[in-house]
N, C-alpha and C positions, 0 to 999 in steps of 0.2 A: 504494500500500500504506500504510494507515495506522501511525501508529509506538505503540508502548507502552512505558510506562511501570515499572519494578519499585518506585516509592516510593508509599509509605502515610501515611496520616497519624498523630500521633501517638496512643500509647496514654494515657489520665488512669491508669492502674496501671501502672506500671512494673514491679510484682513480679507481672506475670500467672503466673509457674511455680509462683507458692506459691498460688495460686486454683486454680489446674489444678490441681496435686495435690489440694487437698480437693475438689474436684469431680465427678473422673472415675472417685472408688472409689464414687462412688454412683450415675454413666452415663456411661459409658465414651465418649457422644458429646456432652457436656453443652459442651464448649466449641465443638461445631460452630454454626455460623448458620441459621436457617432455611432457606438455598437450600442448604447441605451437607446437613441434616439429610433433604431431599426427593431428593437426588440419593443419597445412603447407602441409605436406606430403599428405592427403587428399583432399586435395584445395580447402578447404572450404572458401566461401569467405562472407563477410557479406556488407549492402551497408547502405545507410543515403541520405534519399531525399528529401527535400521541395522547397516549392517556394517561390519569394524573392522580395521585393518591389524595390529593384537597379538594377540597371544594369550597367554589368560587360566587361571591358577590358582585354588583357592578363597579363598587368600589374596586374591588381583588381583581376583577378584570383589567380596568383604567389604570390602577398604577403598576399590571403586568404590563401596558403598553407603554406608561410614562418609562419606565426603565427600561424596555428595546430602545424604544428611539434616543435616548440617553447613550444607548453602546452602536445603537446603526443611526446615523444623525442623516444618514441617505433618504431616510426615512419619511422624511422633513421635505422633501424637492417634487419637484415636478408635477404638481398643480395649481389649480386658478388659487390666487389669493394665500401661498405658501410664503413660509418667512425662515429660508432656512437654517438650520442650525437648533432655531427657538423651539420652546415645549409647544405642545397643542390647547389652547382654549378650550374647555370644559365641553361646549356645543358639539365642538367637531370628537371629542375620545367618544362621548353619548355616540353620534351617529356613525362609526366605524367596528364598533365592538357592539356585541351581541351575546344571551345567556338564553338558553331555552333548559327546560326540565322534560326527560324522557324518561320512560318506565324502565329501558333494557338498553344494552347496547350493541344487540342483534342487529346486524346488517352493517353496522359502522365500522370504521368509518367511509365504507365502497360509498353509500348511500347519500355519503355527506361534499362528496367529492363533484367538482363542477369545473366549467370552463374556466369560471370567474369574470365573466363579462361584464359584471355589477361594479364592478371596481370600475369600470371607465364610464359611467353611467350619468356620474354626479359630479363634475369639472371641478369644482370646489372642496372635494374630498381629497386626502391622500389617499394616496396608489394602494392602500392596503388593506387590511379586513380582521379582527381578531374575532374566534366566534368560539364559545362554549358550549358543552350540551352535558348536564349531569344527572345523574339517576335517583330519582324522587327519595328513593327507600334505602338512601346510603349504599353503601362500597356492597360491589358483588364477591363471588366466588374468588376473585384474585385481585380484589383489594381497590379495583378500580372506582373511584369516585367520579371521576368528570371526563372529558374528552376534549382539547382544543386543538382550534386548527388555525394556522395564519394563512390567509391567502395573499399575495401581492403581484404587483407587476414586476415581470423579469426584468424591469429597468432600471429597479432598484434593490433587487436583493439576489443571489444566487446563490448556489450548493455552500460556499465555504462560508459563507456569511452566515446562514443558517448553522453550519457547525459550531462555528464559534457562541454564535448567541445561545447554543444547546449548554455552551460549557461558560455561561455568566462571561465574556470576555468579550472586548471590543471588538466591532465590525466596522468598523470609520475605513476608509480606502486611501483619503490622501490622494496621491498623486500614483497608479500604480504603474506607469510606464518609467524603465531607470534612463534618463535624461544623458544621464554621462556615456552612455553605453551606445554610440553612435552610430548609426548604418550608414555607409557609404553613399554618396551621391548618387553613382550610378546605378546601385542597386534602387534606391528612393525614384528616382528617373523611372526606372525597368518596370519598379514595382506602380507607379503609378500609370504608366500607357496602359499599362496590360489592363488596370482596374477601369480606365476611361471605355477601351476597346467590353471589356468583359460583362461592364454595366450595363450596354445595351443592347449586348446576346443576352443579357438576364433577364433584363427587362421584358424582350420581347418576345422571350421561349414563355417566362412565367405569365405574360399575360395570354399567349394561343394557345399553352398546355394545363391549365392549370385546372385539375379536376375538380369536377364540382362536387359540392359542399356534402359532406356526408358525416351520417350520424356519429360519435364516439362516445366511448364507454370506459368506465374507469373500475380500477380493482386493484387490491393491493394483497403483500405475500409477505411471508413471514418466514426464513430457514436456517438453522443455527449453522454460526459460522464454523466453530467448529467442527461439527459432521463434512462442510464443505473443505474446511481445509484439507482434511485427514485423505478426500477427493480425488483433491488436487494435488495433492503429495504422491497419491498410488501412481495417477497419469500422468506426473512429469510435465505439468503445467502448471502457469502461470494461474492465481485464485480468479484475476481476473477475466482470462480465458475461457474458464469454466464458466461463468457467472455467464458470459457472453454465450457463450455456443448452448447452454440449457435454455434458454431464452428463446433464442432464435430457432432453436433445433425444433422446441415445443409450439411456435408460434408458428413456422411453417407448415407440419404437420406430416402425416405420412402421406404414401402412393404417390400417384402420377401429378394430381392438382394442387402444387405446391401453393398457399397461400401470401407468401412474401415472393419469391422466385425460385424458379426449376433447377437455375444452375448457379447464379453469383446474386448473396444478398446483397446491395448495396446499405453500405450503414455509416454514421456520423457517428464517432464516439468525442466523449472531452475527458480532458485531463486537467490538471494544474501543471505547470512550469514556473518555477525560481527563476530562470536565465530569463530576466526581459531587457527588453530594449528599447530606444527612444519613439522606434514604429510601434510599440505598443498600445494598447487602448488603455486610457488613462484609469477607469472604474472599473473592469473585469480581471480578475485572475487569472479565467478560465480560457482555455483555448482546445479549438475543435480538431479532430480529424478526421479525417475517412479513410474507409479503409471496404475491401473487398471481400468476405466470405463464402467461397468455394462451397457451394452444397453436397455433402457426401451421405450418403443413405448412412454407414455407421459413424454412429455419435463420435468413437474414441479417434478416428480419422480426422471425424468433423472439426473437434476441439483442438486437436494437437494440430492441422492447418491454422487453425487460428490464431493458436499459440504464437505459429511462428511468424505468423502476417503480423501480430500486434509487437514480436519484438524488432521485425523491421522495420516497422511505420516508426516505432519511439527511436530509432537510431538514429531519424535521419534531420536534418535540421528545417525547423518548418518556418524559419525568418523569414523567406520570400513569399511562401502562402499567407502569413498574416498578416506581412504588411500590403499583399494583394487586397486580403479581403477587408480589412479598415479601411483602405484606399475605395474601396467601392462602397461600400459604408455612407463614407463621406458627397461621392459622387451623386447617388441617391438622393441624400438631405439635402444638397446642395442644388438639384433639380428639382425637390418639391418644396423650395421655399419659390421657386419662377412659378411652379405651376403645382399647387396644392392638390390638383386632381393624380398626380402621379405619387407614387406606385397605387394603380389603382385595385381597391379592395380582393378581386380574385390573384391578385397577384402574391399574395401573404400564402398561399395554397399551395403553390408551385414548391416543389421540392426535390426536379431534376429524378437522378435512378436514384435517392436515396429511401431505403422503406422501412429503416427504423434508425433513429435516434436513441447510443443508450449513452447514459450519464453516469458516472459513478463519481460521487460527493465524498467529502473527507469526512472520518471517521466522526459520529456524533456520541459522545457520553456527555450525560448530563449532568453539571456541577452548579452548584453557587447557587444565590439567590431568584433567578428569572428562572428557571427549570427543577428548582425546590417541586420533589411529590413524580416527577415525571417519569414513568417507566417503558420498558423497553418493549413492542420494536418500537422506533420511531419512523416515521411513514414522510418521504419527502415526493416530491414528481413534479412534472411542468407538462402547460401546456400551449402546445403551436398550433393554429388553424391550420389541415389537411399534413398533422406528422403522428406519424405512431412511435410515441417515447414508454422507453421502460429506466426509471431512473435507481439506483440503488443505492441501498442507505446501512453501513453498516456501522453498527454500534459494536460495545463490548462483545454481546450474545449473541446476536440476529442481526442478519445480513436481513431487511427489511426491504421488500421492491415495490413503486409505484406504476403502474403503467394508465397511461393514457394512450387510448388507439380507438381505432374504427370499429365498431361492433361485432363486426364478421371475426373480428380475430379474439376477441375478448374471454369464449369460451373455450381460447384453446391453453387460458392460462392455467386451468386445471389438471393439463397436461404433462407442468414442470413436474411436480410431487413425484408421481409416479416413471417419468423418466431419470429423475435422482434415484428412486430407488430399484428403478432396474440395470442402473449402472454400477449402483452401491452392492446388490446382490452378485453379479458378476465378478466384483471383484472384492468379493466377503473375505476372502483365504488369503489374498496379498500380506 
């Protein structure tokens, strides 16, 4: 598991709250970065959900959010009438945060789980949602009292953000592109034609390919890490390898009508990287890759391909893909401030041969006071208009997975269980 970092480098303004204010009365997103401003604009929203041994008032609610945005001050940006940096006014905690009382926690949290559409609904709201649901007749069978979940906009919170605030610790970003660390002219040159050229093959594949809108379904998994390590240890692969190919193996499914693809999955995975540099995006950590999955009828084939695709993909140095793709980033925003109609809404859809997005987030144990009561699994996921993501979340015990995807495929999450354990039976005697 690779480790991350919460340090940034530093800012050359130290009074960024007096720039943000004259800023954001004229666009309430002006301080986002080009990769917030594409993931905003797309309404991608990401969520965080476990269940909690306390239970919670509105009061207990409101000052769980006054202490987030106290450690993510990001928290604070990118809508109408935002002041950032400051705490929130009593009217706006009331209208963000939410408590409902349920009999059981049967079906939760699949049931509770949504696009998040409502978070861009109300211009004058922040980007985000805290919402509880606790059990009338006190703590069940395992002690569970309540249930919360954060929703927000990918444009302000992501996987590592979320870990840290799991473990009471600051999620502030700073500046996170290292400044000193400079890319050459020519590559900046190379890297930007190519984004100018590539912006409007983007553009204009995603607006005549972009499939239409179709229903999705959410469901979440729960699998102790340890069974899986012990795994991945027999096969001679990478934990994260496994995690990858049980996923994909069981979402595809068997015979001839493969539901992802017959021969090569196309997939986005992300990572974290330490090595940044000045093309970097100022508020992300995180950085994407792709990569190609070979489909082999047997699993142990299937995985140990992967294996090996995923430790050639991390060897190789990905500075000109990202500063391609910031570069187009910028291209975009930089076209829809001439013509606000562009990128037009079915364009957020379009998503080339890629047919799953999987995510794996740094490790979440929960410490300190804002995740006081919070027990394990913790449940994270995101989601993109027309992507089927499966994001995974692993804590001390349980590797915990969220998946967001298209209906059709949703039933076939039932599938993993039993393929760990006919993989695990196979090689019972190792």
């Amino acid at each position: 598991m690779k480790s991350f970092s919460a340090s940034s480098f530093p800012r050359e303004n130290a009074d960024v709250l007096e720039r943000a204010r004259q800023m954001v009365h004229a666009d309430p997103q002006a301080l986002f970065t080009d990769f917030q401003w594409f993931l905003f604009e797309g309404r991608d929203t990401v969520f965080y959900t476990a269940y909690s041994t306390r239970t919670f008032d509105k009061d207990g609610i409101i000052n769980l959010v006054a202490e987030m945005v106290t450690l993510a001050p990001q928290l604070t940006h990118g809508f109408v009438g935002a002041s950032p940096g400051q705490p929130f006014p009593k009217h706006v905690l009331d209208a963000i945060t939410s408590i409902e009382t349920v009999s059981s926690f049967d079906g939760y949290p699949d049931k509770w789980l949504s696009t998040s559409e409502d978070i861009f609904a109300h211009q004058e709201l922040p980007l985000f949602r805290v919402m509880v649901a606790q059990l009338a007749d006190g703590p069940d069978e395992q002690g569970r009292r309540a249930l919360i979940q954060v929703r927000a906009s990918h444009a302000v919170m992501e996987g590592s953000d979320s870990a840290l605030l799991t473990r009471s610790q600051s999620a502030g970003h700073g500046i996170m592109s290292d400044k000193d660390n400079k890319i050459g002219l020519w590559e900046r040159i190379k890297s930007t034609l190519r984004a100018w050229s590539m912006t409007g093959l983007y553009l204009g594949i995603g607006v005549l390919l972009a499939p239409p809108e179709k229903a999705f379904g959410f469901r979440t998994l729960a699998i102790s890490r340890h069974r899986l390590r012990i795994l991945a240890n027999k096969l001679g692969v990478r934990q994260r390898s496994l995690y990858f190919a049980l996923v994909t193996y069981a979402l595809n499914g068997d015979g001839k009508d493969k539901n992802l693809a017959k021969r090569v999955i196309g997939i986005a995975y992300t990572m974290l990287d330490n090595k940044r540099h000045a093309a970097d995006d100022d508020f992300f950590r995180v950085r994407a890759l792709e990569a190609k999955f070979k489909v082999h009828e047997d699993f142990e084939t299937y995985v140990r391909a992967i294996d090996d695709t995923v430790g050639h993909i991390e060897q190789k140095d990905i500075t000109q893909f990202q500063m391609m793709v910031n570069a187009m980033f910028k291209t975009l925003r930089a076209l829809n401030r001439f013509i606000p109609a562009i990128p037009p809404k079915r364009f957020w859809r379009f998503n080339g041969a890629v047919r799953m997005v999987l995510t794996l987030v740094p490790p979440h144990r929960p410490y300190g006071s804002l995740t006081n009561g919070v027990i394990e699994p913790i449940f994270c996921g995101a989601y993109h208009p027309g992507v089927n993501i499966c994001t995974f979340c692993p804590a001390r015990d349980n590797l915990a997975l969220g998946f967001t995807m298209e209906e059709r495929l949703i039933e076939h999450v039932d599938q993993i269980i039993p393929l760990l354990e006919q993989i695990e039976a196979r090689h019972a005697n190792d």
